[in-house]
N, CA, C and O atoms as a GROMACS GRO file, in nm:
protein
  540
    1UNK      N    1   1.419  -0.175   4.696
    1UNK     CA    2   1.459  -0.085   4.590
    1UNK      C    3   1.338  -0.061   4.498
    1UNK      O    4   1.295  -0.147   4.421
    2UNK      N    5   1.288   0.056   4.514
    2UNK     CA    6   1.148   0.092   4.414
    2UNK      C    7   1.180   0.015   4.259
    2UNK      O    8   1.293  -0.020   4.226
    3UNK      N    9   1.080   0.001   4.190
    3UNK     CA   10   1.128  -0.025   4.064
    3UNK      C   11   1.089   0.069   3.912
    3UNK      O   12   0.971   0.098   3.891
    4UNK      N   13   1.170   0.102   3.838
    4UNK     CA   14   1.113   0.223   3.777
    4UNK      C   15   1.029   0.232   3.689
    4UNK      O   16   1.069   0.173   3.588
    5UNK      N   17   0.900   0.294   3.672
    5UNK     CA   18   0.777   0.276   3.619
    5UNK      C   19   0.788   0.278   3.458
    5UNK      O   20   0.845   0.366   3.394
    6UNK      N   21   0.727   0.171   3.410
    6UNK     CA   22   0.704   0.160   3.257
    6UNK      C   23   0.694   0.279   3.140
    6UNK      O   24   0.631   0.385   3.143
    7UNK      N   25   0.772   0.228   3.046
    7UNK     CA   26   0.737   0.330   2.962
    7UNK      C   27   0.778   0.255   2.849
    7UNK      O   28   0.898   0.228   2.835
    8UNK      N   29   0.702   0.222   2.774
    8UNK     CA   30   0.664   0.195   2.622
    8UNK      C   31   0.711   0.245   2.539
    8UNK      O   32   0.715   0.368   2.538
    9UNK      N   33   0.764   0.170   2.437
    9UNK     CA   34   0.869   0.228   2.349
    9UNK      C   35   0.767   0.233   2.270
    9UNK      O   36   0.665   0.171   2.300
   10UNK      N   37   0.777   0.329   2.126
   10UNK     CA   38   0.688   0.393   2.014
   10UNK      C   39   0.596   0.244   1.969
   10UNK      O   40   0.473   0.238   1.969
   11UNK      N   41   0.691   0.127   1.932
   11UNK     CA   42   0.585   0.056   1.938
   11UNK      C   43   0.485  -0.011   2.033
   11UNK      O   44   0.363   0.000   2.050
   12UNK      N   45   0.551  -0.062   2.071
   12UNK     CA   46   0.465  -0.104   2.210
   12UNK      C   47   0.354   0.022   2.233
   12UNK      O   48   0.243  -0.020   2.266
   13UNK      N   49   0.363   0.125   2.224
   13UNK     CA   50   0.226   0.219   2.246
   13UNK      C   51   0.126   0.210   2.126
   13UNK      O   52   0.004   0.199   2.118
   14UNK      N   53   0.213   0.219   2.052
   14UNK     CA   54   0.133   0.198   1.921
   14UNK      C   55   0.016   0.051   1.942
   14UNK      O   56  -0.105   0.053   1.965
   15UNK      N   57   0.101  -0.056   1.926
   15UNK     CA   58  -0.009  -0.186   2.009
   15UNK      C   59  -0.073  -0.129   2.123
   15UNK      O   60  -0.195  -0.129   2.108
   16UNK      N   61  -0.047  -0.097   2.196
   16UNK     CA   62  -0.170  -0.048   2.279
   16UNK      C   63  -0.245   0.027   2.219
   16UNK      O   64  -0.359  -0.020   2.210
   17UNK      N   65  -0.232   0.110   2.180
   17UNK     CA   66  -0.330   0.210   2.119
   17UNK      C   67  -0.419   0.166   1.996
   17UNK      O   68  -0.507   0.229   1.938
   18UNK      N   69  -0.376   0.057   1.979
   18UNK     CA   70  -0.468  -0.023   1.869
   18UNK      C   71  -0.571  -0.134   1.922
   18UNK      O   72  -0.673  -0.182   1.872
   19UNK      N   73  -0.496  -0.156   2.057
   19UNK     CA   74  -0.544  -0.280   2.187
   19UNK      C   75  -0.675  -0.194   2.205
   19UNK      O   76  -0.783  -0.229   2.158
   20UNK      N   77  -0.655  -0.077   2.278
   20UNK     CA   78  -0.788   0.017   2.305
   20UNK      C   79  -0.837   0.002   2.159
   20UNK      O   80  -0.832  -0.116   2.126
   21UNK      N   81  -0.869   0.058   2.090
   21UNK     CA   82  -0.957   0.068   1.995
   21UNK      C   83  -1.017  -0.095   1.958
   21UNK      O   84  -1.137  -0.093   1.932
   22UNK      N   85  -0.944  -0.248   1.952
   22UNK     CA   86  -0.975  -0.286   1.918
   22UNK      C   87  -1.069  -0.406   2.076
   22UNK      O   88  -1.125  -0.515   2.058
   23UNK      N   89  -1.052  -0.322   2.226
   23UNK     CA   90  -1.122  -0.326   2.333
   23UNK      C   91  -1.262  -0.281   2.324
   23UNK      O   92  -1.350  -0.358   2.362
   24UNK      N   93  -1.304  -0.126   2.263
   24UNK     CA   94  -1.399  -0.078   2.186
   24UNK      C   95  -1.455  -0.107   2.102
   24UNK      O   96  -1.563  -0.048   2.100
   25UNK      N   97  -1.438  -0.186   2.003
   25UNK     CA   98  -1.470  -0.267   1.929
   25UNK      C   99  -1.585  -0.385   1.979
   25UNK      O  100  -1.695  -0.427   1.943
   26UNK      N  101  -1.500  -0.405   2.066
   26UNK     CA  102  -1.550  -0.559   2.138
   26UNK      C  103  -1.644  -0.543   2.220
   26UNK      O  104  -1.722  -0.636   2.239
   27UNK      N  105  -1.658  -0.429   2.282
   27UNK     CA  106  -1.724  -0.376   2.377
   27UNK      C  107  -1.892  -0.320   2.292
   27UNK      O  108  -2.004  -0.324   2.343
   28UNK      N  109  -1.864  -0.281   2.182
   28UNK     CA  110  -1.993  -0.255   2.057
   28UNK      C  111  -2.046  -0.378   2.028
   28UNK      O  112  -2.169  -0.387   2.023
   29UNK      N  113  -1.972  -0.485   2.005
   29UNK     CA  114  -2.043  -0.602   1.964
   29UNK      C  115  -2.088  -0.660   2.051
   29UNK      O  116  -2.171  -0.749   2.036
   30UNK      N  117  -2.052  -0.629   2.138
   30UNK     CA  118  -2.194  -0.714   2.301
   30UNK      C  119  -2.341  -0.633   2.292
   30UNK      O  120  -2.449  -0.692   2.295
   31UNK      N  121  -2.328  -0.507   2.281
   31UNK     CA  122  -2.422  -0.489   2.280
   31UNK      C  123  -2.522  -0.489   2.141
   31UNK      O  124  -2.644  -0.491   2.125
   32UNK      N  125  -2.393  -0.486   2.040
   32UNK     CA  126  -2.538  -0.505   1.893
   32UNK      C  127  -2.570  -0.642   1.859
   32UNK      O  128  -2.503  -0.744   1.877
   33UNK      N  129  -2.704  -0.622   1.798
   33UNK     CA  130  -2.785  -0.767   1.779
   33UNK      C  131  -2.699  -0.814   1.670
   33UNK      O  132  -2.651  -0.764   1.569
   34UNK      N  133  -2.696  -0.953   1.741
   34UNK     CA  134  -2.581  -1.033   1.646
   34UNK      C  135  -2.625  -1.043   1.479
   34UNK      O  136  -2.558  -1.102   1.394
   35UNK      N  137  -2.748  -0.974   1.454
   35UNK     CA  138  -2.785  -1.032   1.302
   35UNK      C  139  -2.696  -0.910   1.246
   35UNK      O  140  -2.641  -0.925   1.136
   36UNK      N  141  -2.681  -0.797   1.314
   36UNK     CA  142  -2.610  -0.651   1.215
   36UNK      C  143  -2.423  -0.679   1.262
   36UNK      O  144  -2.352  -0.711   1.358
   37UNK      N  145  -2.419  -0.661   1.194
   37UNK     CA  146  -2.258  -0.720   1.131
   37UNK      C  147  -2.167  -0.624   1.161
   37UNK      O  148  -2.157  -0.578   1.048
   38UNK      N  149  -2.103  -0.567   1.219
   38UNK     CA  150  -2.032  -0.425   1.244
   38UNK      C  151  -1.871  -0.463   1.167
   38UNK      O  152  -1.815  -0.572   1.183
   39UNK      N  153  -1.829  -0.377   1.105
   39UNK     CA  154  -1.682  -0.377   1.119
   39UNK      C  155  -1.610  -0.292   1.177
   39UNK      O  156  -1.538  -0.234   1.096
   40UNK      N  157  -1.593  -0.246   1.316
   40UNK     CA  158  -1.524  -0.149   1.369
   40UNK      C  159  -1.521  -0.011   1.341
   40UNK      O  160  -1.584   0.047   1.253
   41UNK      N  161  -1.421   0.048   1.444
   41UNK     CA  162  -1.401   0.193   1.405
   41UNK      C  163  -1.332   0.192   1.269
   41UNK      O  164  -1.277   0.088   1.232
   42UNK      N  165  -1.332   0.293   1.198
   42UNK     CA  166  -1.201   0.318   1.133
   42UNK      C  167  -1.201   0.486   1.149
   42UNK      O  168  -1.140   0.548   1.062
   43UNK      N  169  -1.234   0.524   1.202
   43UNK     CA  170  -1.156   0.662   1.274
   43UNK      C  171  -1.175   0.713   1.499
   43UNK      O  172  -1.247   0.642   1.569
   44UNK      N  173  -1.140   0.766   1.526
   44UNK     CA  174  -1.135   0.793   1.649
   44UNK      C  175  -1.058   0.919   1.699
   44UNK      O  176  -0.967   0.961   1.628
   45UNK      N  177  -1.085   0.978   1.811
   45UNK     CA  178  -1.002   1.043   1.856
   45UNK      C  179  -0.974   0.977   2.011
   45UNK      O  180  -1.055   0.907   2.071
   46UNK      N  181  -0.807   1.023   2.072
   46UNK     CA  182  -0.759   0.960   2.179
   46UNK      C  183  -0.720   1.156   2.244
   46UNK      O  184  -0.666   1.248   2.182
   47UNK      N  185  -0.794   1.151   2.426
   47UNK     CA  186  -0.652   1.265   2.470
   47UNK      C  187  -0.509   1.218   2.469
   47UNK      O  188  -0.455   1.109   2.456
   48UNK      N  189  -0.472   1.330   2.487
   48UNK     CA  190  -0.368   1.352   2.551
   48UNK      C  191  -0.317   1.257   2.666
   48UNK      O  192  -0.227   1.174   2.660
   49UNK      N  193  -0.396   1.289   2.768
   49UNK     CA  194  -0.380   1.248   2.876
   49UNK      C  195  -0.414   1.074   2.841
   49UNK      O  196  -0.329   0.997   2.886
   50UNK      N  197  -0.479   1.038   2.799
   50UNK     CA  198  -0.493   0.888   2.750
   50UNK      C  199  -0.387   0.843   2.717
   50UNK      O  200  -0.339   0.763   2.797
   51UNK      N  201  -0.308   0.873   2.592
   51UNK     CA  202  -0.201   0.865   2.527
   51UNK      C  203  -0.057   0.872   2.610
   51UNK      O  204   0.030   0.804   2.555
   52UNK      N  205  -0.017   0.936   2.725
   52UNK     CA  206   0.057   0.920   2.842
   52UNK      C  207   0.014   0.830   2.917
   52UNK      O  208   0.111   0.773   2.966
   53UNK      N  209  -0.085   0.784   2.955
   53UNK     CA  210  -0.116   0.661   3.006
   53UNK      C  211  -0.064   0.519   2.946
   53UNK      O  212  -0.021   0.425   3.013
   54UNK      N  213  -0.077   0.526   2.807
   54UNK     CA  214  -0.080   0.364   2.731
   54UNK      C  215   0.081   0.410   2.732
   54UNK      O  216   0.144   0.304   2.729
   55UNK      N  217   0.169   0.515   2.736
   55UNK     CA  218   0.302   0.510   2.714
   55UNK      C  219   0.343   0.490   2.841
   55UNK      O  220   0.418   0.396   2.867
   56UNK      N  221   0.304   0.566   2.923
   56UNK     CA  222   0.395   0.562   3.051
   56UNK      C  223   0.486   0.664   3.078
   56UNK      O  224   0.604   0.666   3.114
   57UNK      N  225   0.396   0.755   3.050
   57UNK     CA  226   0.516   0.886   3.012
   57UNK      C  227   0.472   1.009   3.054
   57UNK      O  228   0.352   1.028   3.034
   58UNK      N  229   0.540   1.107   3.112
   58UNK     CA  230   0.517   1.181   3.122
   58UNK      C  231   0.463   1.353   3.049
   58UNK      O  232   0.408   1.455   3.091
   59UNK      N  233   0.530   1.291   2.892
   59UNK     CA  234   0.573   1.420   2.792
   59UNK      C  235   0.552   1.318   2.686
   59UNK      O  236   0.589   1.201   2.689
   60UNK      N  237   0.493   1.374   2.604
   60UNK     CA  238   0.537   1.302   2.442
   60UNK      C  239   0.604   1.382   2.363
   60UNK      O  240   0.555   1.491   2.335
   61UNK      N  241   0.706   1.350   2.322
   61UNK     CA  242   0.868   1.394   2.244
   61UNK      C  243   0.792   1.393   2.120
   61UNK      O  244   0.720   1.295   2.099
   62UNK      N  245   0.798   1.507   2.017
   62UNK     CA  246   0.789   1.511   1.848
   62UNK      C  247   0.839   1.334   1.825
   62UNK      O  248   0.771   1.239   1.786
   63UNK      N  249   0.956   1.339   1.859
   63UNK     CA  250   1.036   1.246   1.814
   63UNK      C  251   0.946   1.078   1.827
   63UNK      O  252   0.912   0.982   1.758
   64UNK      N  253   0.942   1.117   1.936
   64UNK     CA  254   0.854   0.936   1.992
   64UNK      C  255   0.756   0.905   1.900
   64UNK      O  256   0.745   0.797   1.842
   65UNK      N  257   0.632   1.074   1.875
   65UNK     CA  258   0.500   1.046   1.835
   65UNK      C  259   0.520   1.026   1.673
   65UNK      O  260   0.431   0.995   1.593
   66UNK      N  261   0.663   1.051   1.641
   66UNK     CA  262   0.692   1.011   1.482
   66UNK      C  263   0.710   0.875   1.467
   66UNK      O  264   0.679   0.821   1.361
   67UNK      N  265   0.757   0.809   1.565
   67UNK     CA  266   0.798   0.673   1.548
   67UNK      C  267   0.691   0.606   1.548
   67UNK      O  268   0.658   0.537   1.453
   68UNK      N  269   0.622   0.618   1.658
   68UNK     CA  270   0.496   0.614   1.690
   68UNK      C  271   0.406   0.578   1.548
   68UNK      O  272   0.374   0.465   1.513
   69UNK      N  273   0.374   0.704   1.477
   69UNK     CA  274   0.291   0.730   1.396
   69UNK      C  275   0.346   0.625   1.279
   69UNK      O  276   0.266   0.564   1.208
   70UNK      N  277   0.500   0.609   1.263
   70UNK     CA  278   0.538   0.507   1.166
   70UNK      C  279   0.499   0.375   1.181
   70UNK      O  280   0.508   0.289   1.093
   71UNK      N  281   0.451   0.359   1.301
   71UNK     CA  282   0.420   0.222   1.328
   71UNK      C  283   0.287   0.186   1.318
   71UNK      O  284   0.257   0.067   1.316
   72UNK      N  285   0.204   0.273   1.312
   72UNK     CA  286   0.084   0.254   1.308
   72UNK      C  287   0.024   0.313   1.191
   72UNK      O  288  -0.093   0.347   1.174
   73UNK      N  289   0.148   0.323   1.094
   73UNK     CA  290   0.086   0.358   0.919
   73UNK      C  291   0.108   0.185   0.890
   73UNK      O  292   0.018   0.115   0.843
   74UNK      N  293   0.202   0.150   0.916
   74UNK     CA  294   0.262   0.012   0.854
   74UNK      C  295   0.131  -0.090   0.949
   74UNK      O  296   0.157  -0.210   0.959
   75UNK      N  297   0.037  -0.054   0.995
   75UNK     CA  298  -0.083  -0.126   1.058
   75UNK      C  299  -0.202  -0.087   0.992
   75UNK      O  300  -0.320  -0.109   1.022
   76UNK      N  301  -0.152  -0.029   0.901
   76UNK     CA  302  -0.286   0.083   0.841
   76UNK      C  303  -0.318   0.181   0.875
   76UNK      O  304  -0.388   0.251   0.802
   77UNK      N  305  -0.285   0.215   0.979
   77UNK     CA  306  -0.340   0.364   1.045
   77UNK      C  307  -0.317   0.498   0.989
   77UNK      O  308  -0.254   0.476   0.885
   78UNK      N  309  -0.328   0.583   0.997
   78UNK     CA  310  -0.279   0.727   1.015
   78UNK      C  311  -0.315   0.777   1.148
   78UNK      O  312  -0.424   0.764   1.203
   79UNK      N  313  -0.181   0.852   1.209
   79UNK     CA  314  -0.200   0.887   1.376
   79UNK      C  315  -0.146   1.090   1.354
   79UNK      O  316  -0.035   1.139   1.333
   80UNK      N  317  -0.239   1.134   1.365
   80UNK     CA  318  -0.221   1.314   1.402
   80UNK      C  319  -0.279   1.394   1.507
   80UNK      O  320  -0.387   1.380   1.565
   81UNK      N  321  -0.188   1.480   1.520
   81UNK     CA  322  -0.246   1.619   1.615
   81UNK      C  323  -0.380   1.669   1.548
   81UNK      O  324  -0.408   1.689   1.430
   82UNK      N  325  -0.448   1.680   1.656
   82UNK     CA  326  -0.578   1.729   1.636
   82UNK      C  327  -0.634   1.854   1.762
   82UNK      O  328  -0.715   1.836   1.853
   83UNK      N  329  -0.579   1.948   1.737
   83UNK     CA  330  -0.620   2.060   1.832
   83UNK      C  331  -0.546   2.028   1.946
   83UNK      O  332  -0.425   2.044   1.962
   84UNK      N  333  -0.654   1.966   2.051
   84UNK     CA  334  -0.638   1.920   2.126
   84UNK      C  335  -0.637   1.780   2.205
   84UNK      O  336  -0.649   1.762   2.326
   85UNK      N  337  -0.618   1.691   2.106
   85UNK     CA  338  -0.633   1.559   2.100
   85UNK      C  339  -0.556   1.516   2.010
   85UNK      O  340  -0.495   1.596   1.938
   86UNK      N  341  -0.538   1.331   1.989
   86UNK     CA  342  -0.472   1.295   1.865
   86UNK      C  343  -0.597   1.204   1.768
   86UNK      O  344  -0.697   1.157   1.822
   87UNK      N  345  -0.573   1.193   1.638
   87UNK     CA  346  -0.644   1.152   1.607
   87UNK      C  347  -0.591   1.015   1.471
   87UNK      O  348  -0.480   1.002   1.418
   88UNK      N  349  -0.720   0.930   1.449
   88UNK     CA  350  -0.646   0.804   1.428
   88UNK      C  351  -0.757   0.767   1.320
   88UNK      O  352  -0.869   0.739   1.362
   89UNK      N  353  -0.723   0.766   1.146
   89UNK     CA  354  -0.778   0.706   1.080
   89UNK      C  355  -0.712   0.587   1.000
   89UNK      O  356  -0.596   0.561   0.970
   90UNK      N  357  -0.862   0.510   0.972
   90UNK     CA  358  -0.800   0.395   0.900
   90UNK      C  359  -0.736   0.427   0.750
   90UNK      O  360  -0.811   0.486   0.673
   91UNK      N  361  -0.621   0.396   0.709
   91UNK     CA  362  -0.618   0.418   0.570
   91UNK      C  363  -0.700   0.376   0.458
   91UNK      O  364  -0.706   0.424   0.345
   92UNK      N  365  -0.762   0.278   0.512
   92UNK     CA  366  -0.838   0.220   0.308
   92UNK      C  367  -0.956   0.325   0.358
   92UNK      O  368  -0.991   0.393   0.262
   93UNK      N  369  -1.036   0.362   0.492
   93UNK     CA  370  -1.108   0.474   0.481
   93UNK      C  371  -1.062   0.553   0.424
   93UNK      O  372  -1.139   0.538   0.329
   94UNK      N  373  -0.986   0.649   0.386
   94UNK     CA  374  -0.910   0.770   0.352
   94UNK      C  375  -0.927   0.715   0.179
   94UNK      O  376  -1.005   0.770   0.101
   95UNK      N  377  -0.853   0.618   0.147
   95UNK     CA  378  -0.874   0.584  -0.028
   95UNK      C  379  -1.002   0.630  -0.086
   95UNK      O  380  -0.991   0.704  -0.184
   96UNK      N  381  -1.152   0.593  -0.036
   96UNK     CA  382  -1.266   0.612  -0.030
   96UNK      C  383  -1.273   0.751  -0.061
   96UNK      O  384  -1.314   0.759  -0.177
   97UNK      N  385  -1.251   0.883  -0.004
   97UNK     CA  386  -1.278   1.011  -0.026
   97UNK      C  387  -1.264   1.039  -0.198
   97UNK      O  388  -1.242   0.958  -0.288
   98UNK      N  389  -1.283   1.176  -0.204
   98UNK     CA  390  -1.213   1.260  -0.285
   98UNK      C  391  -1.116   1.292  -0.302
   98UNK      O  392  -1.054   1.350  -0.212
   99UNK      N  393  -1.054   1.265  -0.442
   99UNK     CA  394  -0.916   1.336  -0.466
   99UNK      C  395  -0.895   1.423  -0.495
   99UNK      O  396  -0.963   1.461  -0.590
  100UNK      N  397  -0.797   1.514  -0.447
  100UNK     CA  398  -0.771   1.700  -0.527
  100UNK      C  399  -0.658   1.678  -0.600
  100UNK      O  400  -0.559   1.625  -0.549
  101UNK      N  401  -0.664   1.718  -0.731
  101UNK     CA  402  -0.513   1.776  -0.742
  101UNK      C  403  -0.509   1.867  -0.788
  101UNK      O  404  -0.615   1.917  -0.827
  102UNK      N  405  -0.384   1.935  -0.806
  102UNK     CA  406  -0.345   2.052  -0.803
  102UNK      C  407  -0.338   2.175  -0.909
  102UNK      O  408  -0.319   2.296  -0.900
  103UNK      N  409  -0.367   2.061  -1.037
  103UNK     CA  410  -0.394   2.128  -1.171
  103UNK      C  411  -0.538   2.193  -1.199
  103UNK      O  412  -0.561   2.245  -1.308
  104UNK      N  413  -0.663   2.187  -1.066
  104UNK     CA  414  -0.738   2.331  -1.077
  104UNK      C  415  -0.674   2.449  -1.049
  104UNK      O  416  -0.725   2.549  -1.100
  105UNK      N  417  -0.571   2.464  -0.979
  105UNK     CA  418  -0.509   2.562  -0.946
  105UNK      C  419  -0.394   2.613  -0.990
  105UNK      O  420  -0.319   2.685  -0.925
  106UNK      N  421  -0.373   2.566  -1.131
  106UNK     CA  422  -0.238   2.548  -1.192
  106UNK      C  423  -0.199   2.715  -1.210
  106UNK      O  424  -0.082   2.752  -1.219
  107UNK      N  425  -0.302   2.797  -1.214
  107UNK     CA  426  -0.254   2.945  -1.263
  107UNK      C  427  -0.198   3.018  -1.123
  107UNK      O  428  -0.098   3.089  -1.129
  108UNK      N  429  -0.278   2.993  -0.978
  108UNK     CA  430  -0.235   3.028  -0.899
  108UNK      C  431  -0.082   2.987  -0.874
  108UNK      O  432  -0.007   3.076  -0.835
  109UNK      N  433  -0.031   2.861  -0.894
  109UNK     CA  434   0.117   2.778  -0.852
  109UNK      C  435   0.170   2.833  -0.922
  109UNK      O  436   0.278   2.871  -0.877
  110UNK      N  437   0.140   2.881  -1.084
  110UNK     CA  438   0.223   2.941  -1.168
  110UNK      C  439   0.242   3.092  -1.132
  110UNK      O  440   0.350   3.150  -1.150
  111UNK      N  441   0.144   3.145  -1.086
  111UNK     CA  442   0.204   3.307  -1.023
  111UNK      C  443   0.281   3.303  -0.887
  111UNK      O  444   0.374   3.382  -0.872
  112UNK      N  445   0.241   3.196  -0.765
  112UNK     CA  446   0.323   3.205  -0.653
  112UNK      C  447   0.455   3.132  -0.735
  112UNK      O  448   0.552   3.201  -0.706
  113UNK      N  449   0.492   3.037  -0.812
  113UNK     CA  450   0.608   3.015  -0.860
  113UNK      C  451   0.702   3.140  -0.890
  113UNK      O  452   0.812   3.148  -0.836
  114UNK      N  453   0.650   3.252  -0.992
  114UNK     CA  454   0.686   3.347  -1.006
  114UNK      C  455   0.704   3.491  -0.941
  114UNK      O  456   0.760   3.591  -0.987
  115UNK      N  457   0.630   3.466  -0.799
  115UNK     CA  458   0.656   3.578  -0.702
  115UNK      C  459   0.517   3.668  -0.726
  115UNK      O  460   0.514   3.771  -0.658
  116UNK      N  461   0.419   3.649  -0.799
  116UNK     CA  462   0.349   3.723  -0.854
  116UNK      C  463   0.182   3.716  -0.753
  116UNK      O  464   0.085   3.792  -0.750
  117UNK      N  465   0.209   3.600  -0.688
  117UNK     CA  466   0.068   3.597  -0.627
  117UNK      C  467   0.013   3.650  -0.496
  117UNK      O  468   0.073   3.630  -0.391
  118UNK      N  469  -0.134   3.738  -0.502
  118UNK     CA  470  -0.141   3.790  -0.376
  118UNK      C  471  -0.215   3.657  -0.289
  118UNK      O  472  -0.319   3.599  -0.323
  119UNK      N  473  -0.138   3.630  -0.180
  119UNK     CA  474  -0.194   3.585  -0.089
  119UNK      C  475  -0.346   3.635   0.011
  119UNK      O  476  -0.428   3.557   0.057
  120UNK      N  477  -0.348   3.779   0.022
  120UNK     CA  478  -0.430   3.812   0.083
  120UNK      C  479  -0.568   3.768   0.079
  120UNK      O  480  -0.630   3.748   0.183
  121UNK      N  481  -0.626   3.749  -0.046
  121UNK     CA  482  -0.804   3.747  -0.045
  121UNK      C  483  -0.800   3.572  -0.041
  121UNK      O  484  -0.895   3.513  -0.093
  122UNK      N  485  -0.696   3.498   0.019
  122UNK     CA  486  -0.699   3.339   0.028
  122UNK      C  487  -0.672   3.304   0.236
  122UNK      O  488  -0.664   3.193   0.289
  123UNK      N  489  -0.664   3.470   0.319
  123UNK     CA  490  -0.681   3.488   0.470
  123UNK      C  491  -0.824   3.428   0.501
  123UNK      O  492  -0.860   3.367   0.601
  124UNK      N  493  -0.879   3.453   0.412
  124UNK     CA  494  -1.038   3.431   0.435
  124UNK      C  495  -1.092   3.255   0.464
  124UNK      O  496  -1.200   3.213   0.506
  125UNK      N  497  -0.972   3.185   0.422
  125UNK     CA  498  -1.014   3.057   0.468
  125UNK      C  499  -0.928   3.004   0.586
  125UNK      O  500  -0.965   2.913   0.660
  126UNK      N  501  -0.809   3.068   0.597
  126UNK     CA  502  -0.759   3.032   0.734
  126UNK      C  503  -0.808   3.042   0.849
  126UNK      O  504  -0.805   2.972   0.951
  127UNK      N  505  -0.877   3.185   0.804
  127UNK     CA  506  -0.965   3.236   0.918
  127UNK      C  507  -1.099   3.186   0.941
  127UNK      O  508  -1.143   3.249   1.037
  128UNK      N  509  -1.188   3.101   0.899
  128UNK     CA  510  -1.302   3.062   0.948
  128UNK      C  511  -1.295   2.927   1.014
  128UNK      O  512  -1.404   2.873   1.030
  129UNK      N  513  -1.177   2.855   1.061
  129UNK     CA  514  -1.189   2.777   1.170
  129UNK      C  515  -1.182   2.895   1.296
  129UNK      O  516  -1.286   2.937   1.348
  130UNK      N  517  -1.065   2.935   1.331
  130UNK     CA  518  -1.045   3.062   1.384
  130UNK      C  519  -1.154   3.144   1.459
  130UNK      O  520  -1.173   3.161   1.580
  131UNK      N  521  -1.229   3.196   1.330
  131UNK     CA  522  -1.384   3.272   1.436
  131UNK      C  523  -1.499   3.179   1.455
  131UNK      O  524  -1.595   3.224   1.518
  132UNK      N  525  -1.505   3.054   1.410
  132UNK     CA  526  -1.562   2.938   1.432
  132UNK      C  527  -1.609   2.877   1.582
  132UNK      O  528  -1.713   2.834   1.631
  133UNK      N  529  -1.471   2.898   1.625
  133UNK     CA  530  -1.418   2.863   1.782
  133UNK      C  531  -1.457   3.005   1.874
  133UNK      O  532  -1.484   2.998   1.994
  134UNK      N  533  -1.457   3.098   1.818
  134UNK     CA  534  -1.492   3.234   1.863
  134UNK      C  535  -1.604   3.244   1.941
  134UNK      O  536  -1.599   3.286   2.057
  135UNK      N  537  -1.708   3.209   1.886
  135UNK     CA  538  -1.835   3.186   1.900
  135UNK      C  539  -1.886   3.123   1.992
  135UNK      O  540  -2.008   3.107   1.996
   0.00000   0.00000   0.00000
């Protein structure tokens, strides 16, 4: 009686998918001179096709890659779609950046609040990933 091939529930992929990265890891420190000190990735990208592998799956469901992604915030992670790939940063990296908020733009929120704002001359930034790729 064949037996039916594995498939990894959201967590269990999630540990894997942290297993790889933290395989890569290990795999950097053989080769650097033991005096430089590395602390790992804290960002990466994984395919597609990778990511069906560590699950065992044929399709990844919205649904799974949410559970998924819950499990690997509560590890620190952040896990997203990235074009064509997924992609995986560390959170205390992310603390580190710049913060925006929203009160440079308080006059714009106050006219789209009111129906009043033209969207049009703000096409101009959607569009330069867009013709970016064009090229």
């Amino acid at each position: 009686m064949p037996t039916e091939p594995f498939r990894s529930s959201a967590f269990q992929a999630a540990l894997l998918l942290l297993r790889l990265r933290e395989s890569r890891d290990q795999e950097k420190k053989k080769t650097k001179a033991k005096d430089k000190e590395e602390r790992g990735m804290t960002r990466f990208r994984v395919s597609e096709l990778t990511l069906k592998r560590l699950c065992g799956r044929p399709r990844l469901h919205p649904e799974f890659l949410t559970e998924m992604q819950d499990w690997l915030l509560q590890a620190g992670w952040a896990f997203f779609f990235a074009d064509r790939s997924f992609g995986m940063i560390k959170l205390e990296a992310v603390e580190s950046w710049t913060r925006l908020g929203s009160k440079r733009i308080a006059d714009e929120l106050d006219a789209v609040g009111k129906g009043d704002f033209d969207f049009a001359p703000l096409l101009r930034l959607a569009e330069a990933h867009s013709s970016a790729q064009d090229d």
